[in-house]
C-alpha positions as CSV (number, residue, x, y, z in Angstrom):
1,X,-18.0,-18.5,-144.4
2,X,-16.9,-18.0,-147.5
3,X,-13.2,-18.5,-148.7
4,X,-12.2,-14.4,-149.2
5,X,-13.2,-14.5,-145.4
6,X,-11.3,-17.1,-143.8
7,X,-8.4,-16.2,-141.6
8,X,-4.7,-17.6,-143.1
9,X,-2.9,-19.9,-141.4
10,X,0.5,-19.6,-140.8
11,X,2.9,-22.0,-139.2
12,X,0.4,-24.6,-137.6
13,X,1.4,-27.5,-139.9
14,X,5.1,-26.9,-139.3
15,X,4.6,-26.7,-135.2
16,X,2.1,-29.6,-135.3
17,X,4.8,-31.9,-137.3
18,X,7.3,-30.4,-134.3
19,X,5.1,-31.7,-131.9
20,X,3.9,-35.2,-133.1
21,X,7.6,-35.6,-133.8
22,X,8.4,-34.5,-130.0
23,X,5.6,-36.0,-128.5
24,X,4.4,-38.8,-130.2
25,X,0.7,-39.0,-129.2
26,X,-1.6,-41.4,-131.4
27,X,-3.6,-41.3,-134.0
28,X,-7.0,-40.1,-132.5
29,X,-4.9,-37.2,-130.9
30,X,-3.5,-36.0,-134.1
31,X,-6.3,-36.5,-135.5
32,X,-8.4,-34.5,-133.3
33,X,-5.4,-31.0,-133.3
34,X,-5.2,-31.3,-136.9
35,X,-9.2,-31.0,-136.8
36,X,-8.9,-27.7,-134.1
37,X,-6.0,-26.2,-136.5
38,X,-8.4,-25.9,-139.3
39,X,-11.0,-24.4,-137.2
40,X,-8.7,-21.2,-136.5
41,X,-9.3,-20.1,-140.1
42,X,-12.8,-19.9,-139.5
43,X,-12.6,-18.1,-135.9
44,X,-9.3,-17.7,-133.9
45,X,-11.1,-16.2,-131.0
46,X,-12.9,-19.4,-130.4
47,X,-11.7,-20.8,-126.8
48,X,-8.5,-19.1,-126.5
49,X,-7.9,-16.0,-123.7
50,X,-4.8,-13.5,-125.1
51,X,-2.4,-13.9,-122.9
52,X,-1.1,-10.7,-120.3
53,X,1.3,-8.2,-121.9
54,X,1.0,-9.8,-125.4
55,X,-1.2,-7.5,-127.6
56,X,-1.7,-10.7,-130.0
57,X,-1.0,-13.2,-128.1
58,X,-3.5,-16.2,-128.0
59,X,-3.5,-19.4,-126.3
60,X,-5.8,-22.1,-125.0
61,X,-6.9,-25.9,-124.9
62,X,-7.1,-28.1,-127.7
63,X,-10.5,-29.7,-127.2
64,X,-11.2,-33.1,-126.2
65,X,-7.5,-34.0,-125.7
66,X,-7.2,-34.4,-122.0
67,X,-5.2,-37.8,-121.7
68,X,-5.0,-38.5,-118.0
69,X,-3.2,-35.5,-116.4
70,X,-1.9,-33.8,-119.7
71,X,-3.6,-31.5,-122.4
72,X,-2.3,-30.4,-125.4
73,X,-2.4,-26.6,-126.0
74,X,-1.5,-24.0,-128.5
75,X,-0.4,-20.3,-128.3
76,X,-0.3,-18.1,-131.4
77,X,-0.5,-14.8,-132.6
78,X,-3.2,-13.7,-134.0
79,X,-2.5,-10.3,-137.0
80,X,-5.8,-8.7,-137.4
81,X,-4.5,-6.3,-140.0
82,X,-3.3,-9.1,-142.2
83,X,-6.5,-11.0,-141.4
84,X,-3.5,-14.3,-140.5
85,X,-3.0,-16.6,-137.6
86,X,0.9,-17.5,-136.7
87,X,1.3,-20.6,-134.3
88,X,3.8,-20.1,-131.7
89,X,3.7,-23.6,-130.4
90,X,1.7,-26.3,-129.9
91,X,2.6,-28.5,-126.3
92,X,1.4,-31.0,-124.4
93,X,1.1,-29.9,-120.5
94,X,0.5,-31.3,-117.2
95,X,-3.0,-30.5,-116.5
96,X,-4.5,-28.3,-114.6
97,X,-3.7,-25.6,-117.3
């Protein structure tokens, strides 16, 4: 994919820093949603359901970070017209999610 097609990202960086600083999960977790953030660029539809009564809503599992009975998740919306992503939030829940 070349660079002219790639989706912006908007807000992921400042959410993730809001969660590690709420959360503080290790190294190989951070490691692994910063990896997943970048990946929205190339396809934001990738694993996520839109959520009911939300037109742009998005949200879903970050893979491969299931710790015990938590999973960290992220909602965002995604603005075709714009061709951008906006993070909502990124959370870690009790699983089942």
């Amino acid at each position: 994919m070349t660079p002219a097609q790639a989706w912006e990202l908007r807000r992921f960086l400042e959410a993730f820093d809001e969660w590690a600083e709420l959360e503080e999960p290790d190294a190989d977790l951070r490691t692994m949603v910063l990896a997943w953030i970048f990946t929205r660029a190339e396809d934001p539809y990738e694993g996520v359901k839109r959520q009911p009564g939300f037109p742009n809503l998005w949200f879903g599992r970050v893979p491969r970070t299931q710790r015990e009975w938590e999973v960290v998740v992220c909602s965002y919306w995604i603005m075709e017209q714009e061709h951008a992503v906006r993070c909502d939030r990124i959370a870690t829940l009790n699983s089942p999610v």
